[in-house]
CHARMM internal coordinates of N, CA and C (Angstrom, degrees):
IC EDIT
DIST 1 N 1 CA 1.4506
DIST 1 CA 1 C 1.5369
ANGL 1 N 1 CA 1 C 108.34
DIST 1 C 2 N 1.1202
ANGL 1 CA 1 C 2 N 119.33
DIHE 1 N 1 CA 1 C 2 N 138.49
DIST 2 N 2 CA 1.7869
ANGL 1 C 2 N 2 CA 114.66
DIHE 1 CA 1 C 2 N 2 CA -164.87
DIST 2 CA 2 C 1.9312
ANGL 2 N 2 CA 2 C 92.76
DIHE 1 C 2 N 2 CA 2 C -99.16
DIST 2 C 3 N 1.3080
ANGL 2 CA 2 C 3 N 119.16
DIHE 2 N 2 CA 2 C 3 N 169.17
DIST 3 N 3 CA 0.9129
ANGL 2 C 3 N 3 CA 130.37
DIHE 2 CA 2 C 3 N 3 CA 167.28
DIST 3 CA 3 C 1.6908
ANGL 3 N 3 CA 3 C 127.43
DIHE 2 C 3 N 3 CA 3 C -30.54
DIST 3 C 4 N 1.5874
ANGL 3 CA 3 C 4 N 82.11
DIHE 3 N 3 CA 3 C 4 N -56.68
DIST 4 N 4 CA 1.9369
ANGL 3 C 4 N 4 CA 90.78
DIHE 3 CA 3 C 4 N 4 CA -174.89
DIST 4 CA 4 C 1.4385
ANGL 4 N 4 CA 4 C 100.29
DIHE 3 C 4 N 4 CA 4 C -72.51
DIST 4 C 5 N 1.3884
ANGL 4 CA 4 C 5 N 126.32
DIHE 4 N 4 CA 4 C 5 N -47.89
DIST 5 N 5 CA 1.4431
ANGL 4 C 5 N 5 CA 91.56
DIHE 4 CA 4 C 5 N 5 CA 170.93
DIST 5 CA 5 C 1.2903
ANGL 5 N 5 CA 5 C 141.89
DIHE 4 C 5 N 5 CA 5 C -93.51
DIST 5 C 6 N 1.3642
ANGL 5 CA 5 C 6 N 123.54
DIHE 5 N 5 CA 5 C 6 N 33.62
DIST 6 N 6 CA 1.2151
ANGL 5 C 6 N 6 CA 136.08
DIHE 5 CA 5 C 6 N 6 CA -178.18
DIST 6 CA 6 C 2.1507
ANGL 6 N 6 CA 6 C 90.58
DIHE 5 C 6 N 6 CA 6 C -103.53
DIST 6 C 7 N 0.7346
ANGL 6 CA 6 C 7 N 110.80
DIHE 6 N 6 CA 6 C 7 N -47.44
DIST 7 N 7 CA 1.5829
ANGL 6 C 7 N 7 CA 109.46
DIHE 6 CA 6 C 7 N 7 CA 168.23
DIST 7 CA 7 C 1.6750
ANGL 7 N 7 CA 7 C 123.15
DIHE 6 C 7 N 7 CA 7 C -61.41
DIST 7 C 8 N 1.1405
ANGL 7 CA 7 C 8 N 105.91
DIHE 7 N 7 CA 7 C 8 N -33.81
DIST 8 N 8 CA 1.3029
ANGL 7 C 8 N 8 CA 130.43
DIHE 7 CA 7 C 8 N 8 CA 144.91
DIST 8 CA 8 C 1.3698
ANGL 8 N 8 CA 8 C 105.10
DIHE 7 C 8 N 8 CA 8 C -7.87
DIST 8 C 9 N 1.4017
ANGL 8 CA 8 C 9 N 89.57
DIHE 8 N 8 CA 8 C 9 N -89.73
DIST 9 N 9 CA 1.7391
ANGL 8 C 9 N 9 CA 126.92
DIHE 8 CA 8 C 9 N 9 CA -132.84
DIST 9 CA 9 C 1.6418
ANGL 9 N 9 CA 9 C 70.20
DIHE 8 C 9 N 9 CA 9 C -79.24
DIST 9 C 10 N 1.3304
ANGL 9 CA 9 C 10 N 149.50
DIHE 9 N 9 CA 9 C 10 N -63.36
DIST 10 N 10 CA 1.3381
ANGL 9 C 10 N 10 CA 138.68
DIHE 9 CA 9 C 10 N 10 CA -139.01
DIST 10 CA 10 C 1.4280
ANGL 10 N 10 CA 10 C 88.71
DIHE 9 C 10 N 10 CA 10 C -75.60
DIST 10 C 11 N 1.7075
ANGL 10 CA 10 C 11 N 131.11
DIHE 10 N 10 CA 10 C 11 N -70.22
DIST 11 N 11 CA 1.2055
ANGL 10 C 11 N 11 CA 126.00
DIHE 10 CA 10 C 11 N 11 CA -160.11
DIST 11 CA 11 C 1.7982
ANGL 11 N 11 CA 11 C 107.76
DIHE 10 C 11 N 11 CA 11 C -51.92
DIST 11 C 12 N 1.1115
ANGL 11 CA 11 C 12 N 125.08
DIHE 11 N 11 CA 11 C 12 N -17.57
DIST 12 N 12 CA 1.7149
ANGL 11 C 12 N 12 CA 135.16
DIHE 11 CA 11 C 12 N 12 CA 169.51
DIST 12 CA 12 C 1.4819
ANGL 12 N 12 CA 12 C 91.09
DIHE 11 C 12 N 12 CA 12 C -71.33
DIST 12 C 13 N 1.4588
ANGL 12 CA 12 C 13 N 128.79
DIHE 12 N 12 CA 12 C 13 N -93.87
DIST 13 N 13 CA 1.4741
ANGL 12 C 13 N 13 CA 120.73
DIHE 12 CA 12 C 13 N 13 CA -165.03
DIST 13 CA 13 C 1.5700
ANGL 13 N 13 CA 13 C 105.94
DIHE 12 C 13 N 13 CA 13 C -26.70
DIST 13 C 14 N 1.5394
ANGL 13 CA 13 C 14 N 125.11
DIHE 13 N 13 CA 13 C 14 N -64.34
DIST 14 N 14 CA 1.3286
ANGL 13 C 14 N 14 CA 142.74
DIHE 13 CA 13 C 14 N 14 CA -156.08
DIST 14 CA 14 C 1.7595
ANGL 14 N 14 CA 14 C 104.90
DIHE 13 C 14 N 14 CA 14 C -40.00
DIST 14 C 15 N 1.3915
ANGL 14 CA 14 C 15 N 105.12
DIHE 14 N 14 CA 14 C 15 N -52.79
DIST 15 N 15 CA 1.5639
ANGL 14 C 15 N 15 CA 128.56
DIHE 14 CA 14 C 15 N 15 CA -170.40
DIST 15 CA 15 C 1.4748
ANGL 15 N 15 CA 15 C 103.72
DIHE 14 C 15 N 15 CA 15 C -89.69
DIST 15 C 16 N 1.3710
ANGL 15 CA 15 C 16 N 131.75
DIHE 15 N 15 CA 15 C 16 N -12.01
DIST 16 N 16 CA 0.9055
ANGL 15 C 16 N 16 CA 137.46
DIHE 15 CA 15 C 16 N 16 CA 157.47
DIST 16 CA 16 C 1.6842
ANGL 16 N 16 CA 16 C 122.89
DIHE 15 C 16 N 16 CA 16 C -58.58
DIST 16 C 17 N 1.4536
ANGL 16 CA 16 C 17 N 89.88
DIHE 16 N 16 CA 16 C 17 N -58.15
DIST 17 N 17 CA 1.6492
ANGL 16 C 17 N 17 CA 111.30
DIHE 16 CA 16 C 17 N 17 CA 168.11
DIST 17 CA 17 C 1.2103
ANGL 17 N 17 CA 17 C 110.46
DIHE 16 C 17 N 17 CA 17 C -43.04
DIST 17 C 18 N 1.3191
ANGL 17 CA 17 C 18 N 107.35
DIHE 17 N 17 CA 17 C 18 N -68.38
DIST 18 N 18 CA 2.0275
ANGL 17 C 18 N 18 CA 123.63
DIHE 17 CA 17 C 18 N 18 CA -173.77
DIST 18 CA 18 C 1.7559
ANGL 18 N 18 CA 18 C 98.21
DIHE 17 C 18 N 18 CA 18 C -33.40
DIST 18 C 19 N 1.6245
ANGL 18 CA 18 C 19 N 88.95
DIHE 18 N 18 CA 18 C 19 N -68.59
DIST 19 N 19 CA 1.5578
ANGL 18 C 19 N 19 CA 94.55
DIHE 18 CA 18 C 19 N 19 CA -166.35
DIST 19 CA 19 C 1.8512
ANGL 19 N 19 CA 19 C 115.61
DIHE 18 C 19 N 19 CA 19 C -49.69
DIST 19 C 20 N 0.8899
ANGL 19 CA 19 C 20 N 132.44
DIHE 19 N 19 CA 19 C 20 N -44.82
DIST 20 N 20 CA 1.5689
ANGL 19 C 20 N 20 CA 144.96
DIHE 19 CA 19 C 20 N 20 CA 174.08
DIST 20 CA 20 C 1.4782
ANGL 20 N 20 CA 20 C 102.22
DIHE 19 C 20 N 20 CA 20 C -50.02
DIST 20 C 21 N 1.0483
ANGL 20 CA 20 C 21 N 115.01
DIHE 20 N 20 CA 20 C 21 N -27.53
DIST 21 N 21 CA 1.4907
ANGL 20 C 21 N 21 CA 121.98
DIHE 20 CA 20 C 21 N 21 CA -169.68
DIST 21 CA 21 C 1.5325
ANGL 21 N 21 CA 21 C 108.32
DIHE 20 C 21 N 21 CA 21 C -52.98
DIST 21 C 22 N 1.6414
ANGL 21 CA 21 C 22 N 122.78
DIHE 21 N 21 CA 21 C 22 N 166.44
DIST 22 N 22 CA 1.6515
ANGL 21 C 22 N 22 CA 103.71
DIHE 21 CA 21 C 22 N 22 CA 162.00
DIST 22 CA 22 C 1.6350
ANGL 22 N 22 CA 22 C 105.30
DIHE 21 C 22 N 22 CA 22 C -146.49
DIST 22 C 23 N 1.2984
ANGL 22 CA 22 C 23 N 104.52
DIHE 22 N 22 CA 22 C 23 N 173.79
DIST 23 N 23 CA 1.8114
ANGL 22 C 23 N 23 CA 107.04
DIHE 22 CA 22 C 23 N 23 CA 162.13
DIST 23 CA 23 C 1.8639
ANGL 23 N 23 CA 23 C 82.00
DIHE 22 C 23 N 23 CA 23 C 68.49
DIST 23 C 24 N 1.6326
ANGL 23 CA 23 C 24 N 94.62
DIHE 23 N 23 CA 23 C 24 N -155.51
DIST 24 N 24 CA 1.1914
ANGL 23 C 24 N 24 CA 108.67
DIHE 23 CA 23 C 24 N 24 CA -133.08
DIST 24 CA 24 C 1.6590
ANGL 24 N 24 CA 24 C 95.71
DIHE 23 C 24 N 24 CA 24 C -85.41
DIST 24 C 25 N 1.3504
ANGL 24 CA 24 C 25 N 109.07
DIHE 24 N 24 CA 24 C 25 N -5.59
DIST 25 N 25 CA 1.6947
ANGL 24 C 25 N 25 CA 111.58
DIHE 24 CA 24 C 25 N 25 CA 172.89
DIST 25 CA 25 C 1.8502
ANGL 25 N 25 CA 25 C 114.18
DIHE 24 C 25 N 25 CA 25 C -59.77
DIST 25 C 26 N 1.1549
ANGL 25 CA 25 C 26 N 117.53
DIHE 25 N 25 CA 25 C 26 N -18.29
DIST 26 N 26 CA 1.4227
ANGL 25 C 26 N 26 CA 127.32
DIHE 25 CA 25 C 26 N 26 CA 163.89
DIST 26 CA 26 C 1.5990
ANGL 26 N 26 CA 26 C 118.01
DIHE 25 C 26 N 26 CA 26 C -100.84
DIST 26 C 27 N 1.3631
ANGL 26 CA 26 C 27 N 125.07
DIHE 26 N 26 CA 26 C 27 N 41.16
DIST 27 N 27 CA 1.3087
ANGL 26 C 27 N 27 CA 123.09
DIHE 26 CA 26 C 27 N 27 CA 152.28
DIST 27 CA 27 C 1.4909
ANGL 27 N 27 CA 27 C 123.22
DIHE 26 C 27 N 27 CA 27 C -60.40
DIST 27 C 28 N 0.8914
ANGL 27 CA 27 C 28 N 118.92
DIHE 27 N 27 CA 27 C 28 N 158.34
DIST 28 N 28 CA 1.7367
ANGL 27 C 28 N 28 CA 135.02
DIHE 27 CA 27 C 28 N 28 CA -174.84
DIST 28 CA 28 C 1.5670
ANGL 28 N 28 CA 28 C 99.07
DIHE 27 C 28 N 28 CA 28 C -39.65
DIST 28 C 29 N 1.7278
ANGL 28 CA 28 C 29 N 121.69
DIHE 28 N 28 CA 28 C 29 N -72.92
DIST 29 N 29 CA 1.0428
ANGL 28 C 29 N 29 CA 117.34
DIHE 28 CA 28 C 29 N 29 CA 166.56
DIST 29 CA 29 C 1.6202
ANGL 29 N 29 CA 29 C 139.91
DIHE 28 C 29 N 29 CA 29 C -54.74
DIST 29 C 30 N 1.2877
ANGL 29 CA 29 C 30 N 119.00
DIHE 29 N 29 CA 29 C 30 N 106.05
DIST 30 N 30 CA 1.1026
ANGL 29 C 30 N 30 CA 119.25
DIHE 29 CA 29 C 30 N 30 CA 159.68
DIST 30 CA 30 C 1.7967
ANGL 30 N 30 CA 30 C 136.81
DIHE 29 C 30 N 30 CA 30 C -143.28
DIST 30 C 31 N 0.7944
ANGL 30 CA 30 C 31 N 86.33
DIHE 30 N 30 CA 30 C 31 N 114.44
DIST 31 N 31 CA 1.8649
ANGL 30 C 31 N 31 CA 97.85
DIHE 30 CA 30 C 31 N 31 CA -163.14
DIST 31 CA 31 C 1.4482
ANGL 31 N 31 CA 31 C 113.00
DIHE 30 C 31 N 31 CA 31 C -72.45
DIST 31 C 32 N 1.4378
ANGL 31 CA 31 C 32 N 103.98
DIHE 31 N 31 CA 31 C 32 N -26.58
DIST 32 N 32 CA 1.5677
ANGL 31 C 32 N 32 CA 110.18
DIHE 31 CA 31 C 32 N 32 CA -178.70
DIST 32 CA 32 C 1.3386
ANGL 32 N 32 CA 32 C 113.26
DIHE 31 C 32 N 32 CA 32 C -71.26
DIST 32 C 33 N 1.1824
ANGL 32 CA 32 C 33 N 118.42
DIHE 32 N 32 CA 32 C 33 N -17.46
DIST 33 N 33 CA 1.7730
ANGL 32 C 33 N 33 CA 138.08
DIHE 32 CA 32 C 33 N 33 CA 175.06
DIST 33 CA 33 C 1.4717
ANGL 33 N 33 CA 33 C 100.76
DIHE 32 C 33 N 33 CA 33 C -74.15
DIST 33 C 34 N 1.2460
ANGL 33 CA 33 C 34 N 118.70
DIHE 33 N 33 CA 33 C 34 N -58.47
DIST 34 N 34 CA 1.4887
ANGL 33 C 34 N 34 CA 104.54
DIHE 33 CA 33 C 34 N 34 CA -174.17
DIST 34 CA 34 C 1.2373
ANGL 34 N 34 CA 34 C 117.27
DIHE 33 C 34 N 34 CA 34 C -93.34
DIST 34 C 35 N 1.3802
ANGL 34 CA 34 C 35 N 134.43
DIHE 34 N 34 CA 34 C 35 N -8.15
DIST 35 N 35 CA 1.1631
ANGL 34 C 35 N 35 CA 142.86
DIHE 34 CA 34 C 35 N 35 CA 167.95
DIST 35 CA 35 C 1.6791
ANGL 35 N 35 CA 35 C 110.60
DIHE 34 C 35 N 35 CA 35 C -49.07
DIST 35 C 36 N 1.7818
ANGL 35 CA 35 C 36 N 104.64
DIHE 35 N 35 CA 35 C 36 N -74.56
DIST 36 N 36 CA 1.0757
ANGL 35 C 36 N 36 CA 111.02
DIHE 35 CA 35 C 36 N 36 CA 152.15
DIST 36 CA 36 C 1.5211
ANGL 36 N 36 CA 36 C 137.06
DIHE 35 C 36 N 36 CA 36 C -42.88
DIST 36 C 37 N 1.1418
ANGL 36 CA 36 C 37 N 138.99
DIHE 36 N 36 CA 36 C 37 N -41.96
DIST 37 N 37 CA 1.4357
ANGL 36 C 37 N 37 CA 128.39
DIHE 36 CA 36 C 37 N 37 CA 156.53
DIST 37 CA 37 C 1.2652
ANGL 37 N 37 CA 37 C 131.56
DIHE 36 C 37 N 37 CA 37 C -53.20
DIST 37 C 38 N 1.9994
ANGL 37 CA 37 C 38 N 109.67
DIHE 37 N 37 CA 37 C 38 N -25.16
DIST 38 N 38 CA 1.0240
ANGL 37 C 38 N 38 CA 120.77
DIHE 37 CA 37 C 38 N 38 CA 176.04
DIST 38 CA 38 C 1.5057
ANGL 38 N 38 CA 38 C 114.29
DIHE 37 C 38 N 38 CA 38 C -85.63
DIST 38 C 39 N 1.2391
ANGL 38 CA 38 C 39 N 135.73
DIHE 38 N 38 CA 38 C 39 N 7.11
DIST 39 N 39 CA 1.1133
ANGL 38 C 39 N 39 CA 153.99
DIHE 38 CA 38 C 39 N 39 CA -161.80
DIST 39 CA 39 C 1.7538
ANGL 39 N 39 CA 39 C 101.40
DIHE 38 C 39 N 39 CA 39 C -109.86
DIST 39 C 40 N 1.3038
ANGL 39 CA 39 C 40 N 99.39
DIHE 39 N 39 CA 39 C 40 N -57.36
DIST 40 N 40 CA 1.1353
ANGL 39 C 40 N 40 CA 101.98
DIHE 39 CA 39 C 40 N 40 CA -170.27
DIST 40 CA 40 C 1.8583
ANGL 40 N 40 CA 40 C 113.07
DIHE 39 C 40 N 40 CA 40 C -75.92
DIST 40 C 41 N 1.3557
ANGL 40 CA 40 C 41 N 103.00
DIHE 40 N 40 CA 40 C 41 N -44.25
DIST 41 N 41 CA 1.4098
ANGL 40 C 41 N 41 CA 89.48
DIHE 40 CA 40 C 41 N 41 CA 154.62
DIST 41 CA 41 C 1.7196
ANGL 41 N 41 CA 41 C 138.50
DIHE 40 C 41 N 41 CA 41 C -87.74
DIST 41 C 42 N 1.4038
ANGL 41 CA 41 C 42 N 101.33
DIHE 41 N 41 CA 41 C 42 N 19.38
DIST 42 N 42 CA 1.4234
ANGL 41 C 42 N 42 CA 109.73
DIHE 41 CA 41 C 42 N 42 CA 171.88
DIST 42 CA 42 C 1.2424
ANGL 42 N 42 CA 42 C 112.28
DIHE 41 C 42 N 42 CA 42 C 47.07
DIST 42 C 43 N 1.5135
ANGL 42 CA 42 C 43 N 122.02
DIHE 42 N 42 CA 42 C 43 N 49.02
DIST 43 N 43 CA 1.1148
ANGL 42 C 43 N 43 CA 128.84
DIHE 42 CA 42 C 43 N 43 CA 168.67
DIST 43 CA 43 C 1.8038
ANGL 43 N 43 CA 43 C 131.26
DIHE 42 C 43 N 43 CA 43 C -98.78
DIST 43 C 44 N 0.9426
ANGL 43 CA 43 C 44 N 130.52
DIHE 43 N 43 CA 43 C 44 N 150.84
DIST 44 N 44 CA 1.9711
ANGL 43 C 44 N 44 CA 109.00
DIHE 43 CA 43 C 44 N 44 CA -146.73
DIST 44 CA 44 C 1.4638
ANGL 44 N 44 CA 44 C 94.86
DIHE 43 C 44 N 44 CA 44 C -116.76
DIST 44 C 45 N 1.4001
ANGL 44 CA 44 C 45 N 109.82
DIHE 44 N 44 CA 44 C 45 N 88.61
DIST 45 N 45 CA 1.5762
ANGL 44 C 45 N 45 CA 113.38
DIHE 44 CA 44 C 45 N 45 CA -176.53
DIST 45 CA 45 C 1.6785
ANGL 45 N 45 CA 45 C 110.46
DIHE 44 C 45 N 45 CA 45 C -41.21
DIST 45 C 46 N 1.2731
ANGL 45 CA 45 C 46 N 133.77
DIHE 45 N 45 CA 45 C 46 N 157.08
DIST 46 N 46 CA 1.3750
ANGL 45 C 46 N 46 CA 141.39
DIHE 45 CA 45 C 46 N 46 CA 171.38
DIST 46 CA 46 C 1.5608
ANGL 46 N 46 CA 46 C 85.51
DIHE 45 C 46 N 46 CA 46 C -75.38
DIST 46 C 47 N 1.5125
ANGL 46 CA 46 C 47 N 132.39
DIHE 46 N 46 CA 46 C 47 N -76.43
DIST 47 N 47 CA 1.2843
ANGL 46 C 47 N 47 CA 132.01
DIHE 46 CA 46 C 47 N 47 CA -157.80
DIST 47 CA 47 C 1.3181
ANGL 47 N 47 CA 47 C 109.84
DIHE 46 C 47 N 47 CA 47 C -103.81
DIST 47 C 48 N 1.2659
ANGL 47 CA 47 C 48 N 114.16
DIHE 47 N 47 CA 47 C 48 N 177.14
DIST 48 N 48 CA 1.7064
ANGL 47 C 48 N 48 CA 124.32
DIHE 47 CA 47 C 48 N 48 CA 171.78
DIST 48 CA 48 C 1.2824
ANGL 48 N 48 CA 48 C 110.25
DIHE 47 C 48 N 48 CA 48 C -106.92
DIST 48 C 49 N 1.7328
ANGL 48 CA 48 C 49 N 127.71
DIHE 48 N 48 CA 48 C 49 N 88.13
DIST 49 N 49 CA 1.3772
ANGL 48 C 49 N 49 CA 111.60
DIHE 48 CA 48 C 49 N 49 CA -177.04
DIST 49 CA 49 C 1.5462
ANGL 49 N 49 CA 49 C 119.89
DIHE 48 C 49 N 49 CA 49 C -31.26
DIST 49 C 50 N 1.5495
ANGL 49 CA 49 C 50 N 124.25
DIHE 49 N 49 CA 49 C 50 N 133.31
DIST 50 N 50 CA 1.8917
ANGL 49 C 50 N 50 CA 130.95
DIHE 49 CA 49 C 50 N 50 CA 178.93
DIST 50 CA 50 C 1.6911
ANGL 50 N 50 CA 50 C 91.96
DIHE 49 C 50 N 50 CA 50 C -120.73
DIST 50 C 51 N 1.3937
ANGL 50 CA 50 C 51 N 90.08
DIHE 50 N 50 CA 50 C 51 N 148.68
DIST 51 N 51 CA 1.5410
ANGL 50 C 51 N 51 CA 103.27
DIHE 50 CA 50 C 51 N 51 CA -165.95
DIST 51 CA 51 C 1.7784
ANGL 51 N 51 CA 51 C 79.73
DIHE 50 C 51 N 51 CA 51 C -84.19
DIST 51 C 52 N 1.4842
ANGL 51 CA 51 C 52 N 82.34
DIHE 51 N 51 CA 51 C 52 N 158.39
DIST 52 N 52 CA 1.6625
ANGL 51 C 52 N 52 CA 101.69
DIHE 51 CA 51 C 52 N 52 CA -166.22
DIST 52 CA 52 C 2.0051
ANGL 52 N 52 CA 52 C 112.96
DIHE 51 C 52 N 52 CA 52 C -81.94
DIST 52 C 53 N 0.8866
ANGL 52 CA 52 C 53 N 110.18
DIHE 52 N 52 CA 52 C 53 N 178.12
DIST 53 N 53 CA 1.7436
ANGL 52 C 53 N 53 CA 88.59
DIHE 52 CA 52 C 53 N 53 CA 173.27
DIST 53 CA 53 C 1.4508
ANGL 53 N 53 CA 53 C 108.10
DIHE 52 C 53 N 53 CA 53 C -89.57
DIST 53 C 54 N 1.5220
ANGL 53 CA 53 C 54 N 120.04
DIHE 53 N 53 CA 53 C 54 N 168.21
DIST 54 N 54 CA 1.4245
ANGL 53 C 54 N 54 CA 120.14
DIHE 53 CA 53 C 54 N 54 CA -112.39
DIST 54 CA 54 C 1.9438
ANGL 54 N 54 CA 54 C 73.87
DIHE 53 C 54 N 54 CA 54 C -106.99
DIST 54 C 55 N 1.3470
ANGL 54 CA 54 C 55 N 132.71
DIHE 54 N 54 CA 54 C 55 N 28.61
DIST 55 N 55 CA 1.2323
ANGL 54 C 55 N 55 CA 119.78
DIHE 54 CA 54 C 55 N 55 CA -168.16
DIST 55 CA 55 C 1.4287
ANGL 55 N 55 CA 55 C 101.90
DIHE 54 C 55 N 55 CA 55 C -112.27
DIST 55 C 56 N 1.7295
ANGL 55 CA 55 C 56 N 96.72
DIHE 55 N 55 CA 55 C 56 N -44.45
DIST 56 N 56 CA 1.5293
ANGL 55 C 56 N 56 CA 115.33
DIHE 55 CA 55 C 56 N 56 CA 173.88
DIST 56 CA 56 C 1.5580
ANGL 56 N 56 CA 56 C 119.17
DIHE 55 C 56 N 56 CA 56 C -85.97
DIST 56 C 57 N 0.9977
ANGL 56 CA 56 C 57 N 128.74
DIHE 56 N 56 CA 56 C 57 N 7.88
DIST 57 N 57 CA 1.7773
ANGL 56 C 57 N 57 CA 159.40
DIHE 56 CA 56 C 57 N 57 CA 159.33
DIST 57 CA 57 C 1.5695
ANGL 57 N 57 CA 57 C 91.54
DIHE 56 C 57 N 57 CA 57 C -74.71
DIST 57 C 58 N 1.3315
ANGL 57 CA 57 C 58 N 127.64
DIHE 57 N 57 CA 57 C 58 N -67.47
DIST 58 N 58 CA 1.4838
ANGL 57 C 58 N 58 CA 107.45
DIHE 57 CA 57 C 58 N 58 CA -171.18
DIST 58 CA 58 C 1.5530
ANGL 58 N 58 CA 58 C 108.90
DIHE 57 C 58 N 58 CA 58 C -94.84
DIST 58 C 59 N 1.1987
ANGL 58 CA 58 C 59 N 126.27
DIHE 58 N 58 CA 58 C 59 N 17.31
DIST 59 N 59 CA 1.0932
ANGL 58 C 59 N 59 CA 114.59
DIHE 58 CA 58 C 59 N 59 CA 175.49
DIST 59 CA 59 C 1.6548
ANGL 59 N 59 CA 59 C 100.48
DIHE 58 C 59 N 59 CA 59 C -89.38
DIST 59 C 60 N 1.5045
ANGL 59 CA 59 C 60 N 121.50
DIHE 59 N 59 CA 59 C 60 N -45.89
DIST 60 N 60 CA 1.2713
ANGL 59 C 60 N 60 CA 151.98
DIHE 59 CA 59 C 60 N 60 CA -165.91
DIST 60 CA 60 C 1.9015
ANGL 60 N 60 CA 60 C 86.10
DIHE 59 C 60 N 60 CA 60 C -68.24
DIST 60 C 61 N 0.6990
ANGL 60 CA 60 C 61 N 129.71
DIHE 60 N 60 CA 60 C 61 N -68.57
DIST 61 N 61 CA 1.6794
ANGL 60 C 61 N 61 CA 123.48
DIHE 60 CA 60 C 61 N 61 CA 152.92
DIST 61 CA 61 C 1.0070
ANGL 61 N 61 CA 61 C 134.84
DIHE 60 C 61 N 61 CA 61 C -16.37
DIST 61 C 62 N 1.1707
ANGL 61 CA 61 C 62 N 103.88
DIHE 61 N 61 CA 61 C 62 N -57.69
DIST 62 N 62 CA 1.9515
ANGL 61 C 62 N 62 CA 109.93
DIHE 61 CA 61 C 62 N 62 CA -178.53
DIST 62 CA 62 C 1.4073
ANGL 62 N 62 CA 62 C 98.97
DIHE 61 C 62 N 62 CA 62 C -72.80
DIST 62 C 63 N 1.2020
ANGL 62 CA 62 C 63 N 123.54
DIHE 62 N 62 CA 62 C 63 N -14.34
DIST 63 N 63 CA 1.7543
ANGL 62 C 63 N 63 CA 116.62
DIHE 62 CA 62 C 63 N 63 CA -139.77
DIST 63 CA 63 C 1.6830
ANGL 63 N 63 CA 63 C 74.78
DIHE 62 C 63 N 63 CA 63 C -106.48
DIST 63 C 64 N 1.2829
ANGL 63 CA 63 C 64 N 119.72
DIHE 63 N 63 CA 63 C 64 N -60.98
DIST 64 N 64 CA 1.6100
ANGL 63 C 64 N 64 CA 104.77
DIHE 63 CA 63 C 64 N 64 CA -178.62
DIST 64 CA 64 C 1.3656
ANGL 64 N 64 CA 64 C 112.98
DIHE 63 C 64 N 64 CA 64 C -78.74
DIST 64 C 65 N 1.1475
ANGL 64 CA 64 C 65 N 146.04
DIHE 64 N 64 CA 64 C 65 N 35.45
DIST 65 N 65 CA 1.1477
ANGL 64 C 65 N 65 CA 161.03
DIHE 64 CA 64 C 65 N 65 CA 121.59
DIST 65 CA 65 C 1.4253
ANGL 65 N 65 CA 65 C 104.45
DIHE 64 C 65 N 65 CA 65 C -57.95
DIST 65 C 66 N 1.4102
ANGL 65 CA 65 C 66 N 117.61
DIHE 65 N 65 CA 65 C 66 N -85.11
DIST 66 N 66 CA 1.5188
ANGL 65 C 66 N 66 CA 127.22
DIHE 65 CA 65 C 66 N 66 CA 179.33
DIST 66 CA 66 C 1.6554
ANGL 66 N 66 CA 66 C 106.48
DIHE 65 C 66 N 66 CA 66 C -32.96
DIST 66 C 67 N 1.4907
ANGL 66 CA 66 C 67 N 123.51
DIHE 66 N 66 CA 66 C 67 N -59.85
DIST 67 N 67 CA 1.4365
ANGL 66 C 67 N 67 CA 130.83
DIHE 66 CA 66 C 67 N 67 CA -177.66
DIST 67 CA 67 C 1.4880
ANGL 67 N 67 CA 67 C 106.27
DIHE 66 C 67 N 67 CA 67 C -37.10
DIST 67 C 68 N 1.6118
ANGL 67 CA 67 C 68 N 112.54
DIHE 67 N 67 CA 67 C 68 N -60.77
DIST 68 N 68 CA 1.2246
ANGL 67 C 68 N 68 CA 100.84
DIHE 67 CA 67 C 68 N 68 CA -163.30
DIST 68 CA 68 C 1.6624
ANGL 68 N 68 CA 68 C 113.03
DIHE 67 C 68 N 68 CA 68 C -108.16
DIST 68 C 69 N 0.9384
ANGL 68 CA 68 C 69 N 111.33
DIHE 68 N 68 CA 68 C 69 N 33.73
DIST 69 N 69 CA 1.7469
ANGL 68 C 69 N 69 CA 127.52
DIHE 68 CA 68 C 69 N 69 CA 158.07
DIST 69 CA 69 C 1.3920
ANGL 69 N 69 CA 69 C 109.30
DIHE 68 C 69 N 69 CA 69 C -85.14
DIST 69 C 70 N 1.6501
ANGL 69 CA 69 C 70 N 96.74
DIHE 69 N 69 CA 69 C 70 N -42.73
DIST 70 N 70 CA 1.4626
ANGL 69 C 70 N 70 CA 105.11
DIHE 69 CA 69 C 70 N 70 CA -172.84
DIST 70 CA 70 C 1.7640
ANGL 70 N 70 CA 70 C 109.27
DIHE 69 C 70 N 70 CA 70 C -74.72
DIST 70 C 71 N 1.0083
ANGL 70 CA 70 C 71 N 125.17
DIHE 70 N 70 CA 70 C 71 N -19.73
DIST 71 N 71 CA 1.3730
ANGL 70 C 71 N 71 CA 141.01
DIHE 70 CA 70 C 71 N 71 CA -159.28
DIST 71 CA 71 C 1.7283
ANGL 71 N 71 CA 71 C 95.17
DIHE 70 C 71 N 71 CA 71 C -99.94
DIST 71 C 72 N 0.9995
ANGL 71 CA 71 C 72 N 116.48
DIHE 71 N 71 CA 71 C 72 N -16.95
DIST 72 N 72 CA 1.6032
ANGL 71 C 72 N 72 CA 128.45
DIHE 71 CA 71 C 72 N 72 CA -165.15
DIST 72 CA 72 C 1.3224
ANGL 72 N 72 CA 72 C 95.05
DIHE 71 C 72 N 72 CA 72 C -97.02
END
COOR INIT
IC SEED 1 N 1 CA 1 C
IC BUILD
């Protein structure tokens, strides 16, 4: 198995995981998603995603809430 697809195959399981996920563990924010992808492709973020303040956190919530109700 060569490199690229052994990174592949993890960033597939990884997003695999996410997606299976339910409730409030799949909010808009999640850093552990790109952290990990960014890991795996060893890529050197400019910034360190920071959780947002806690007003625009539930707004960013409701709103992907709303998205996928609506999508439902």
């Amino acid at each position: 198995m060569t490199d690229y697809e052994e990174k592949y195959d993890q960033a597939r399981a990884f997003l695999q995981e996410w997606l299976d996920q339910q409730g409030h563990d799949r909010c808009w924010y999640y850093p552990d998603l790109f952290r990990k992808l960014v890991g795996i492709y060893e890529i050197v973020p400019a910034l360190e995603p920071e959780l947002p303040p806690l007003e625009e956190f539930k707004k960013g919530c409701e709103r992907y809430q709303r998205e996928e109700y609506e999508q439902s």
